[in-house]
Backbone as ProteinMPNN parsed JSONL, in Angstrom:
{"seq_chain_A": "XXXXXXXXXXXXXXXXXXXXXXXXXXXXXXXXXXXXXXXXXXXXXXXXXXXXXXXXXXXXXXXXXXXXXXXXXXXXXXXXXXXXXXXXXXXXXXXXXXXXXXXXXXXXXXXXXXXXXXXXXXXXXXXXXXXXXXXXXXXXXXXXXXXXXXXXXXXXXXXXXXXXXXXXXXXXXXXXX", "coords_chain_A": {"N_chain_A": [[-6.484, 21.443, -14.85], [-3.472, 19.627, -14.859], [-2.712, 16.344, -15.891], [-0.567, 15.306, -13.758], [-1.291, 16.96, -11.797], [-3.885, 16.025, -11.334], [-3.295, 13.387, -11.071], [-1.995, 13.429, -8.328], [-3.801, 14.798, -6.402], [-6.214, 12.827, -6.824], [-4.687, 10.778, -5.338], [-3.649, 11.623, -2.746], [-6.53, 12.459, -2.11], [-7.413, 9.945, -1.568], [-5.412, 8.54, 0.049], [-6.084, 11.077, 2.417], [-8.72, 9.84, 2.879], [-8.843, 6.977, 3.89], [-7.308, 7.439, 6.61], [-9.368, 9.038, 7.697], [-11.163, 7.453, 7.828], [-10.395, 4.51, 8.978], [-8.735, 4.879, 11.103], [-9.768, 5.413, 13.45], [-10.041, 3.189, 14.728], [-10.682, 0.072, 16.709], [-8.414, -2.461, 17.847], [-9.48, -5.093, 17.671], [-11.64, -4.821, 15.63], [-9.741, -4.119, 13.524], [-8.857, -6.56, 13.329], [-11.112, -8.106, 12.298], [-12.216, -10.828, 10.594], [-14.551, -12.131, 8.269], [-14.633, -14.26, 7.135], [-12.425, -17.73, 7.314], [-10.561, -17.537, 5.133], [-10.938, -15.097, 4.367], [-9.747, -11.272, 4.396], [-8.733, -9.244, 7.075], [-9.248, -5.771, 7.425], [-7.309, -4.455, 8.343], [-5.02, -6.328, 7.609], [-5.521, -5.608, 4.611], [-5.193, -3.071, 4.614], [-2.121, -3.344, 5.585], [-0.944, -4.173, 3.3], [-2.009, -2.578, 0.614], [-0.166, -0.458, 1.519], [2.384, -1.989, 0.915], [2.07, -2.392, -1.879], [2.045, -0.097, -2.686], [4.572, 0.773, -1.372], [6.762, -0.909, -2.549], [6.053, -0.485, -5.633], [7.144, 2.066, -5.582], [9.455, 2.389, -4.735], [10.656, 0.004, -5.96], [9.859, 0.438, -9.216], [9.426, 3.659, -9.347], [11.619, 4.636, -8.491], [13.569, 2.893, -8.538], [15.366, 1.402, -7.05], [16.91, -1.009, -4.488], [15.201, -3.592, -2.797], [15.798, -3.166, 0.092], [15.799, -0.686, 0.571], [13.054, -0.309, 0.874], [10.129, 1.28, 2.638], [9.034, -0.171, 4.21], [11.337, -1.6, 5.34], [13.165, 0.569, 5.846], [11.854, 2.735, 7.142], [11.551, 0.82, 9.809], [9.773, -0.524, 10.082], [9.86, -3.679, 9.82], [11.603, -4.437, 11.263], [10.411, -3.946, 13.67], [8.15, -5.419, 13.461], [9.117, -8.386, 13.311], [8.546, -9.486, 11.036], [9.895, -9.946, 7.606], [8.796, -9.441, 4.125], [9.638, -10.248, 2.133], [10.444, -12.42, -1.01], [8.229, -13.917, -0.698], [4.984, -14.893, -1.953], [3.065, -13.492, -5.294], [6.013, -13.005, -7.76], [7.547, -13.166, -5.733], [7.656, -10.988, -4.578], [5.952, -9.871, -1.801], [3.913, -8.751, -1.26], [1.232, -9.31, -0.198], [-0.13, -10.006, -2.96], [-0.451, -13.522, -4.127], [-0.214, -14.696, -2.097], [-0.859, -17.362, 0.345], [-3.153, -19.318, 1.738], [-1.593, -20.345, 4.571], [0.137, -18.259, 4.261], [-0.415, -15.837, 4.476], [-1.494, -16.105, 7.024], [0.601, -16.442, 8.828], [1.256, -13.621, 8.681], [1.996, -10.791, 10.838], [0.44, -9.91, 13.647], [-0.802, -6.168, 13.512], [-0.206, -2.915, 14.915], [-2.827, -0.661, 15.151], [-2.098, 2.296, 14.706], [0.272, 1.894, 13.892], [0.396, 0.916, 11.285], [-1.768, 2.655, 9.864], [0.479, 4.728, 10.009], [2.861, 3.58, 8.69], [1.626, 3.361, 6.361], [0.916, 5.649, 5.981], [3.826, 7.024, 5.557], [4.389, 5.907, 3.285], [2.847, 6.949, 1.518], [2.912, 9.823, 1.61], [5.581, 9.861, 0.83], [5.428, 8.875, -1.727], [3.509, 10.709, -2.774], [5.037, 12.913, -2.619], [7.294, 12.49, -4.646], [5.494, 12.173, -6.788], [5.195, 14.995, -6.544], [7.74, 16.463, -7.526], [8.046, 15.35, -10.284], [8.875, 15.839, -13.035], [6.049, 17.628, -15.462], [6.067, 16.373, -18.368], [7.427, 13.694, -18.061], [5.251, 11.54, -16.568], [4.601, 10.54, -19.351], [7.189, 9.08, -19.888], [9.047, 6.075, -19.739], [10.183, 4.206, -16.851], [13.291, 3.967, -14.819], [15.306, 1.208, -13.937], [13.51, -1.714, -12.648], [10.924, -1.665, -13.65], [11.215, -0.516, -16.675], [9.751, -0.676, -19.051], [7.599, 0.726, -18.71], [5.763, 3.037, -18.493], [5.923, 6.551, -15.865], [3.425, 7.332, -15.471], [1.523, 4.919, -16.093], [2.919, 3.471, -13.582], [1.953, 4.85, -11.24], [-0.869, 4.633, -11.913], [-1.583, 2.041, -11.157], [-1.192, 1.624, -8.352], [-3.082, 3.754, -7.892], [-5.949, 2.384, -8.454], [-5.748, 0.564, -7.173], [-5.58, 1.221, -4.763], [-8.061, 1.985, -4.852], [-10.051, 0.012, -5.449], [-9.49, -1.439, -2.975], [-10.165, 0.177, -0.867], [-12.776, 0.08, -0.955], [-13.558, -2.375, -0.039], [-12.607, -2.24, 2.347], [-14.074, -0.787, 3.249], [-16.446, -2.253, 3.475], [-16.225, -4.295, 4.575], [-15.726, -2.666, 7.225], [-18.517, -2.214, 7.635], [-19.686, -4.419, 7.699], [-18.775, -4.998, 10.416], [-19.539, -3.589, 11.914], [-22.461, -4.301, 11.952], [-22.15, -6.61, 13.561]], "CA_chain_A": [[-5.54, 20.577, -14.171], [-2.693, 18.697, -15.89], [-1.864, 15.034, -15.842], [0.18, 14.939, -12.951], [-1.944, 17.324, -10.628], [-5.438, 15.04, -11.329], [-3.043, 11.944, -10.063], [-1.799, 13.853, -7.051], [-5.266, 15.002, -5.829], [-6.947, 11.113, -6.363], [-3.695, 10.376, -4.642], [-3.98, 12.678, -1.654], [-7.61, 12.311, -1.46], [-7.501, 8.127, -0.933], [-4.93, 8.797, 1.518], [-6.72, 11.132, 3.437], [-9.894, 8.597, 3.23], [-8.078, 5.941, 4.474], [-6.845, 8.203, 7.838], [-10.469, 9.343, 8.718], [-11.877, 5.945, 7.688], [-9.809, 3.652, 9.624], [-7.473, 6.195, 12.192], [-10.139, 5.307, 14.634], [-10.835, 1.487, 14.386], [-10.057, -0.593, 17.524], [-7.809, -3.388, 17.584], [-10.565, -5.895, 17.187], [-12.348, -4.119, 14.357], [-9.179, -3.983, 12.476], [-8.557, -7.491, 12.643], [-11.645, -9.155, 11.974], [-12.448, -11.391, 9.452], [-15.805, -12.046, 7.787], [-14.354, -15.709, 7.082], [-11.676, -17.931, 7.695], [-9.905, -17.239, 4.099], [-11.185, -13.466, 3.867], [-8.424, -10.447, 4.823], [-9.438, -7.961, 7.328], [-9.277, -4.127, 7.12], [-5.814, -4.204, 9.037], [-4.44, -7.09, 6.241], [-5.77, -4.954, 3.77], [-4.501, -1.889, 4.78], [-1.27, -3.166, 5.15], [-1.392, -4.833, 1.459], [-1.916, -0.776, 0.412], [1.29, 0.596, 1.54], [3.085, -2.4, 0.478], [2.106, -2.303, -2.883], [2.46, 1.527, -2.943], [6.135, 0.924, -1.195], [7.201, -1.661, -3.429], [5.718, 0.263, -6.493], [7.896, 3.65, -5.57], [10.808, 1.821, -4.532], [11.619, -0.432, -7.002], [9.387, 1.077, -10.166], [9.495, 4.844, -9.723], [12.879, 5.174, -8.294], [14.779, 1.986, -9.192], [15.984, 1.357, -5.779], [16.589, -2.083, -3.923], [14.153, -4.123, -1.634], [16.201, -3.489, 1.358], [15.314, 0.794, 0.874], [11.677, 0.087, 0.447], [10.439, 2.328, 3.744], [8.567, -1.239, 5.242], [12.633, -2.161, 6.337], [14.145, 1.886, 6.135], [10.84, 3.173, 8.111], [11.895, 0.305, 11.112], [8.432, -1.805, 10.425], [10.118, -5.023, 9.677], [12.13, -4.881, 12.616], [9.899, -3.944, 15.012], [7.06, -6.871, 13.533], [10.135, -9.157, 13.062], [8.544, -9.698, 9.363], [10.68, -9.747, 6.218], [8.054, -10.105, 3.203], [10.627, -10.219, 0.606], [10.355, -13.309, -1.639], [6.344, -14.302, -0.426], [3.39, -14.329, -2.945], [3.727, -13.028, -6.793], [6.806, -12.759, -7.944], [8.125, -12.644, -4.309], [7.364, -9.172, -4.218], [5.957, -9.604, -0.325], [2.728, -7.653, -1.086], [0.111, -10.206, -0.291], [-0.955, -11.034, -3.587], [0.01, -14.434, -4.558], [0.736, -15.532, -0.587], [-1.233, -19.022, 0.372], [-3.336, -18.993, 3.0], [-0.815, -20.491, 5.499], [1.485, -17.784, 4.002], [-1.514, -14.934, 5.28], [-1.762, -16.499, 8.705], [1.72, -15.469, 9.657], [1.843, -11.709, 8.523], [2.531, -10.286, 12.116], [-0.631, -8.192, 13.973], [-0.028, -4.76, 13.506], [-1.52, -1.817, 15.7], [-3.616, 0.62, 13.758], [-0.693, 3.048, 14.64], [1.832, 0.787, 13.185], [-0.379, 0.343, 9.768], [-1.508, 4.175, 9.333], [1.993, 5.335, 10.451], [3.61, 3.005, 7.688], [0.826, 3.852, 4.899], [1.624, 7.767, 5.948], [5.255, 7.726, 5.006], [4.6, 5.487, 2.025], [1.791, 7.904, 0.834], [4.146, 11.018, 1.533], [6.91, 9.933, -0.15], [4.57, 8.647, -3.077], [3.311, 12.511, -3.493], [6.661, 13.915, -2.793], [7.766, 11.848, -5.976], [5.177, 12.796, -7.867], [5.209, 16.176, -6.996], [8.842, 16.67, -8.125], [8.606, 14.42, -11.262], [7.702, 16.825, -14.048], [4.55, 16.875, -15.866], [6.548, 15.722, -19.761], [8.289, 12.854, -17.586], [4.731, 10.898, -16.664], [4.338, 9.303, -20.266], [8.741, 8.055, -20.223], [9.632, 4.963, -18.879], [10.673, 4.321, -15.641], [14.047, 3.236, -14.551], [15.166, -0.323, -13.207], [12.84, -3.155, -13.155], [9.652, -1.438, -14.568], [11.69, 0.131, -17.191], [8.814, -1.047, -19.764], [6.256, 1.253, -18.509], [5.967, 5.113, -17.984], [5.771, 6.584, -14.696], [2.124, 7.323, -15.197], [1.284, 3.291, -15.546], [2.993, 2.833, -12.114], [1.04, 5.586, -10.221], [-2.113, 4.265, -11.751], [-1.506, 0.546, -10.723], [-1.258, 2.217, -6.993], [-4.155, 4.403, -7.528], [-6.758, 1.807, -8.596], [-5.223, -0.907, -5.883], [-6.182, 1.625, -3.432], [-9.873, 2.358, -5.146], [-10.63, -1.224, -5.395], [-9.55, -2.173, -1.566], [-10.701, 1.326, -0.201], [-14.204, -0.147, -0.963], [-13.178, -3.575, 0.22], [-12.45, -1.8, 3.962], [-15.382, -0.173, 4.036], [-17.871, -3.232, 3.322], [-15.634, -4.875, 6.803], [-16.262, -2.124, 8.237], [-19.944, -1.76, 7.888], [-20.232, -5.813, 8.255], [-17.96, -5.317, 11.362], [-20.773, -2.63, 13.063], [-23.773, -4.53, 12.466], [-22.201, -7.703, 14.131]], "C_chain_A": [[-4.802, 19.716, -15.201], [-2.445, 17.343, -15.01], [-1.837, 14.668, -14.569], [-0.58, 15.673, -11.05], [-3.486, 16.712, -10.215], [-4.897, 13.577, -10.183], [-2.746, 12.551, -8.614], [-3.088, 14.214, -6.285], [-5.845, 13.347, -5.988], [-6.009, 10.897, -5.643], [-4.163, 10.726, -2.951], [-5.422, 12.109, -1.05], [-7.887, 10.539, -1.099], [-6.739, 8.099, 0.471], [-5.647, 9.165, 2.67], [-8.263, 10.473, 3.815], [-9.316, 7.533, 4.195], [-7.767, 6.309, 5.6], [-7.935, 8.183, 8.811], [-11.024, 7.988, 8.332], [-11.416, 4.894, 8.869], [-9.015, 3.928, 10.87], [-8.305, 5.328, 13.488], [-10.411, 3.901, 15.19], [-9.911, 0.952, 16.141], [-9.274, -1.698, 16.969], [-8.679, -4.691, 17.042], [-11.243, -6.183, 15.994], [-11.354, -4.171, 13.426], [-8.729, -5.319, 12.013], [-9.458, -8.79, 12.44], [-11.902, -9.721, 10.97], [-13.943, -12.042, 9.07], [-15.414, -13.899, 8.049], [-13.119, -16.641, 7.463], [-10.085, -17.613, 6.045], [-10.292, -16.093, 3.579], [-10.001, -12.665, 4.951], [-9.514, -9.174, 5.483], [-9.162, -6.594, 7.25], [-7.404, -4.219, 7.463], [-4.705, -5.351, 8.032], [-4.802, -6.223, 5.211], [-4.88, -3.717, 3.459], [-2.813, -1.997, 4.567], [-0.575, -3.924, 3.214], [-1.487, -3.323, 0.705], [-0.77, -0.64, 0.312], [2.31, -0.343, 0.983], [2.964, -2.561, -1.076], [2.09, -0.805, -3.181], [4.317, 1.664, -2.51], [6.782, -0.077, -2.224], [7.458, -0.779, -4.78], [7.012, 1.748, -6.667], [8.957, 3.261, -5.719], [11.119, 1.334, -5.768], [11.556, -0.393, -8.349], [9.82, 1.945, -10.696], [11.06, 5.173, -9.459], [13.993, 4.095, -8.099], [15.442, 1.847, -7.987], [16.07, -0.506, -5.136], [15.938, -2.423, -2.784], [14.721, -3.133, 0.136], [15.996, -2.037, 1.604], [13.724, 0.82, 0.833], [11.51, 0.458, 1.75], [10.159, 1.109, 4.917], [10.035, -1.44, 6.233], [13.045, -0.461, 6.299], [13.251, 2.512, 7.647], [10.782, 1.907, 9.728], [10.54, -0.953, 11.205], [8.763, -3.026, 10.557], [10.84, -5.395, 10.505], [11.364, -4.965, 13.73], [8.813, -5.342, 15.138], [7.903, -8.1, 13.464], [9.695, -10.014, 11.7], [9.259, -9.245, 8.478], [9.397, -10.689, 5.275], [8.537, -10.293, 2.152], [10.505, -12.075, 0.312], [9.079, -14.032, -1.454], [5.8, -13.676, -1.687], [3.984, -14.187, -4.51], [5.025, -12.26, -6.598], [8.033, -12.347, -7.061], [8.462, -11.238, -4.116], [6.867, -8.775, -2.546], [4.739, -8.429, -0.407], [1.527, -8.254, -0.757], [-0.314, -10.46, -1.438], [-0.032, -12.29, -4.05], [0.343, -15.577, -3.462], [-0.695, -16.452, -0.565], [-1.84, -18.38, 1.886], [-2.617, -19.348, 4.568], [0.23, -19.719, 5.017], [0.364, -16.283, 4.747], [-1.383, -15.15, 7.062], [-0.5, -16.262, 9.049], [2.066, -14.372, 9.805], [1.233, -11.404, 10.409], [1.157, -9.561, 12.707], [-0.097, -7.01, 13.595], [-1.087, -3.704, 13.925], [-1.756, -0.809, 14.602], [-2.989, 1.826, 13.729], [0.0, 2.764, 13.595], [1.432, 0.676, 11.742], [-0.693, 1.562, 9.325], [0.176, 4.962, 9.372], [2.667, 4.786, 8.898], [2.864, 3.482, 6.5], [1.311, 5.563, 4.577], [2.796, 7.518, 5.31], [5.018, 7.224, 3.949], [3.737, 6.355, 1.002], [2.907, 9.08, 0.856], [5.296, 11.195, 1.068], [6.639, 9.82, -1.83], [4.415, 10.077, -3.835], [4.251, 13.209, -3.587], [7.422, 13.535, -4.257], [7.224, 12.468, -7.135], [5.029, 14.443, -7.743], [6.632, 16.952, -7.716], [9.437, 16.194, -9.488], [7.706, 15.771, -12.524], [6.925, 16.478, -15.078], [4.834, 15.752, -17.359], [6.977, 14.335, -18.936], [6.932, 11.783, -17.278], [4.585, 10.088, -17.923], [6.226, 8.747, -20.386], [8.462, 7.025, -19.247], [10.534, 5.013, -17.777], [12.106, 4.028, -15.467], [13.931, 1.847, -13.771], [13.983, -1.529, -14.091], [11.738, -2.446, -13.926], [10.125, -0.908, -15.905], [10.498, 0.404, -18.891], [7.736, 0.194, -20.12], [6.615, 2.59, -18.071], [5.19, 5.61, -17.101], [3.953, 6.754, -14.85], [1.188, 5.606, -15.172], [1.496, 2.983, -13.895], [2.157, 3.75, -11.141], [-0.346, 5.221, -10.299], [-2.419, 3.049, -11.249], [-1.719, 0.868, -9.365], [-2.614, 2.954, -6.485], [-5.751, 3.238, -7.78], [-6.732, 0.484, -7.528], [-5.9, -0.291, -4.479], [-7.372, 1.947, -3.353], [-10.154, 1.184, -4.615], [-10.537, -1.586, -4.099], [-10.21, -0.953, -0.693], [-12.256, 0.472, 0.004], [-14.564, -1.507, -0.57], [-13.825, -3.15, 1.928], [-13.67, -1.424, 3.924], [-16.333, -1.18, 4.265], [-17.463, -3.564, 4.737], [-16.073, -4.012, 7.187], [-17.434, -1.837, 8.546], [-20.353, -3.066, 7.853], [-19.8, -5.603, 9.957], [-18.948, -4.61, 12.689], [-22.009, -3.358, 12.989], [-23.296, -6.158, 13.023], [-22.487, -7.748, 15.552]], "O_chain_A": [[-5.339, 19.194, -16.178], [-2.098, 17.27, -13.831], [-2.686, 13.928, -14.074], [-0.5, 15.272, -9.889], [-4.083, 16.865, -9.15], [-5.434, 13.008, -9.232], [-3.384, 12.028, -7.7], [-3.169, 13.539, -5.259], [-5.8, 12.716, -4.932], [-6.616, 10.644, -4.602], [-4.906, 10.066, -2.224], [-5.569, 11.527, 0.025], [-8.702, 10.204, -0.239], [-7.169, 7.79, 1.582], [-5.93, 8.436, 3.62], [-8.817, 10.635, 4.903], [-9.6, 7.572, 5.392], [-7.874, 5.264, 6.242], [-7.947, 7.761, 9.967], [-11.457, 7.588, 9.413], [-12.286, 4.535, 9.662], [-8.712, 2.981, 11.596], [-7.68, 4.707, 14.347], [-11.093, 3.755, 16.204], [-8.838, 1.391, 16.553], [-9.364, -1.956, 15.769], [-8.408, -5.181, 15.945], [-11.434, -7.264, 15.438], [-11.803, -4.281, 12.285], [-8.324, -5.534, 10.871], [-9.088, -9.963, 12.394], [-11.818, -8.919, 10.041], [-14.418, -12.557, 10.082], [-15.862, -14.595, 8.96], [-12.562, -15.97, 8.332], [-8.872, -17.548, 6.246], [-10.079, -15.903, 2.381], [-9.5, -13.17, 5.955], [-10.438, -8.52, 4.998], [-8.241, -6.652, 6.436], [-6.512, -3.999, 6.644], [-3.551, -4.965, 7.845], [-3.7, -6.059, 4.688], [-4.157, -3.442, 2.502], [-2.17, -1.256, 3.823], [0.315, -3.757, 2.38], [-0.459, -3.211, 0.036], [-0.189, -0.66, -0.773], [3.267, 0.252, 0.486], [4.026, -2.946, -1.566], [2.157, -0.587, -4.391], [5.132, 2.377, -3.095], [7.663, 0.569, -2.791], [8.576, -0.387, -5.113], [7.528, 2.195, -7.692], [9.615, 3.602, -6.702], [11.734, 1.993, -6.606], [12.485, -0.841, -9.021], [10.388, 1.937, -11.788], [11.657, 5.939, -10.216], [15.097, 4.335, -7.609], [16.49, 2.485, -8.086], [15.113, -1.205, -5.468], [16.016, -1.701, -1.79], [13.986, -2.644, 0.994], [15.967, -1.781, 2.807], [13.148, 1.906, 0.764], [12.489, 0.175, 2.442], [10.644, 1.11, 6.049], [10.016, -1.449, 7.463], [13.427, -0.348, 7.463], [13.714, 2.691, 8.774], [10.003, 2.183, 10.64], [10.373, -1.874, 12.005], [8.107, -3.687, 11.362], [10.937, -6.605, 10.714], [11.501, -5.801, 14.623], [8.589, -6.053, 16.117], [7.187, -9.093, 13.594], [10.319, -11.005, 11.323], [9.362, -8.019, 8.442], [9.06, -11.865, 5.415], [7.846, -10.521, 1.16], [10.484, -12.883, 1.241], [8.927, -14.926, -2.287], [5.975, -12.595, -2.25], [5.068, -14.636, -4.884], [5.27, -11.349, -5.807], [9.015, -11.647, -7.304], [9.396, -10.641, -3.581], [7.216, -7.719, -2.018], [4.707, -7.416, 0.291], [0.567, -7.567, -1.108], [-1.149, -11.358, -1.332], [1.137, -12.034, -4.341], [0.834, -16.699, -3.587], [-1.555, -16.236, -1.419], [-1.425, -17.559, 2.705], [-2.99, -18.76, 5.583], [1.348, -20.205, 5.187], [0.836, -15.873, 5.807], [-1.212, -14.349, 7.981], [-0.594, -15.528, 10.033], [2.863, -13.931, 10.634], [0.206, -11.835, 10.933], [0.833, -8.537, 12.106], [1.107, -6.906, 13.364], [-2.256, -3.561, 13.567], [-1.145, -0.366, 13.63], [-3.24, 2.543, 12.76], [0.224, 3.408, 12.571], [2.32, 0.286, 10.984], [-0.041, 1.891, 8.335], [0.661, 5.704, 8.518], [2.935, 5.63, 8.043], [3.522, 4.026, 5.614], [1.742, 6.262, 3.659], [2.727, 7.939, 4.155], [5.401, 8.014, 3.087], [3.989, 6.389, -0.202], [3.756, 9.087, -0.035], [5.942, 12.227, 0.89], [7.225, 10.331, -2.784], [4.877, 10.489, -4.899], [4.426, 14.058, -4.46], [8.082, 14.387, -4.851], [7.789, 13.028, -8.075], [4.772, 15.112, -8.744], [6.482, 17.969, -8.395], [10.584, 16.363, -9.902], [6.589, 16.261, -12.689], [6.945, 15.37, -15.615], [4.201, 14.715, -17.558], [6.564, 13.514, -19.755], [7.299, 10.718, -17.773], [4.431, 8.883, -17.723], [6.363, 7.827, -21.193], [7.809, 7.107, -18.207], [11.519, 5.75, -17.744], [12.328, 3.568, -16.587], [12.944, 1.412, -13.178], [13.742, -1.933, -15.228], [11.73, -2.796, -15.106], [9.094, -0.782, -16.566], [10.509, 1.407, -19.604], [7.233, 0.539, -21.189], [7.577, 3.021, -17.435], [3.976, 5.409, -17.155], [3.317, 6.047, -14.068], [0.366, 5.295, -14.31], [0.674, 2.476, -13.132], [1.684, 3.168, -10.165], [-1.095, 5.312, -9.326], [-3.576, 2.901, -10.855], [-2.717, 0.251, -8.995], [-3.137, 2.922, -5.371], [-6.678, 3.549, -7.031], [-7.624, -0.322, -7.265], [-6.462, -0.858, -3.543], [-7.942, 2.2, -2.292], [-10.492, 1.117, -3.434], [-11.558, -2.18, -3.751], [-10.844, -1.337, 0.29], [-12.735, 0.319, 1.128], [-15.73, -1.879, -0.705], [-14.859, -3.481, 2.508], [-14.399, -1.894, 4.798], [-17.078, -1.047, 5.236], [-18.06, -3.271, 5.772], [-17.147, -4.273, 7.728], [-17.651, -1.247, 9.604], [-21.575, -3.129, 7.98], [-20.586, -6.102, 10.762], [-19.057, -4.927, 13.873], [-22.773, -3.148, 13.931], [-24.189, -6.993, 12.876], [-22.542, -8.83, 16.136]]}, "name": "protein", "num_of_chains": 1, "seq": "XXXXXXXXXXXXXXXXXXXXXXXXXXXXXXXXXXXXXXXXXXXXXXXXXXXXXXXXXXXXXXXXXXXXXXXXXXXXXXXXXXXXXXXXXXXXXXXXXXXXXXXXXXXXXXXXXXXXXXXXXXXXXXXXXXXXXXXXXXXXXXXXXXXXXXXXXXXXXXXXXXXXXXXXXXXXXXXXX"}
């Protein structure tokens, strides 16, 4: 396996973790919280696709906020959230937001949160499956321009290790409550 087909498979396979992991969760289950300043599975989750849509958008393909899929894909209309300028670097990904900046992100049905992670995952692999294998160590266009596309896919892939294992602890606090 080269390079680019090792990231697409960890890719792929977090995704489809994330589907059968969470696909089935009630509304309840997705938005409980252990504490009053801890994020539950359904904050989490969406924290994922927005740092995977962010990442594609304005990293891998140099594009502006207003194409990332959260507003193209209809999410930000339908939750009447705009996360643009919240948290680090007003990037709108949860990290950096305040906990009275947490307590307003919108519910979102476990539809509405896999549905949005799907297209941002599917466009993610569609990227990298069309980006050829010499082109992971160049630099990106736009704002990341610094860093070569294989940096930004791994920033995505370890965001989704590290919280993958986040969701699961909720979810196996969330069954023996």
């Amino acid at each position: 396996m080269q390079g680019k087909e090792i990231l697409h498979d960890l890719l792929e396979t977090q995704h489809k973790a994330i589907n059968s992991e969470f696909g089935e969760l009630n509304k309840e289950a997705l938005n409980w919280r252990p504490d009053a300043e801890a994020n539950s599975i359904g904050i989490t989750l969406w924290h994922l696709g927005r740092v995977a849509d962010y990442v594609l958008t304005h990293r891998l393909e140099g594009r502006p906020a207003e194409e990332q899929r959260w507003f193209s894909g209809g999410w930000a209309e339908k939750t009447g959230y705009d996360p643009r300028g919240i948290g680090a670097g007003g990037m709108g990904i949860l990290t950096g937001y305040t906990q009275e900046e947490v307590a307003v992100l919108p519910a979102i049905s476990g539809d509405d949160l896999l549905a949005y992670h799907n297209a941002v995952y599917s466009a993610l692999l569609e990227h990298l499956k069309a980006l050829p294998e010499e082109r992971l160590s160049e630099p990106v266009p736009g704002e990341g321009n610094q860093r070569p596309y294989y940096f930004w896919f791994r920033v995505i892939l370890l965001d989704a290790t590290r919280h993958l294992g986040e969701m699961q602890a909720l979810k196996a606090m969330w069954v023996r409550i």
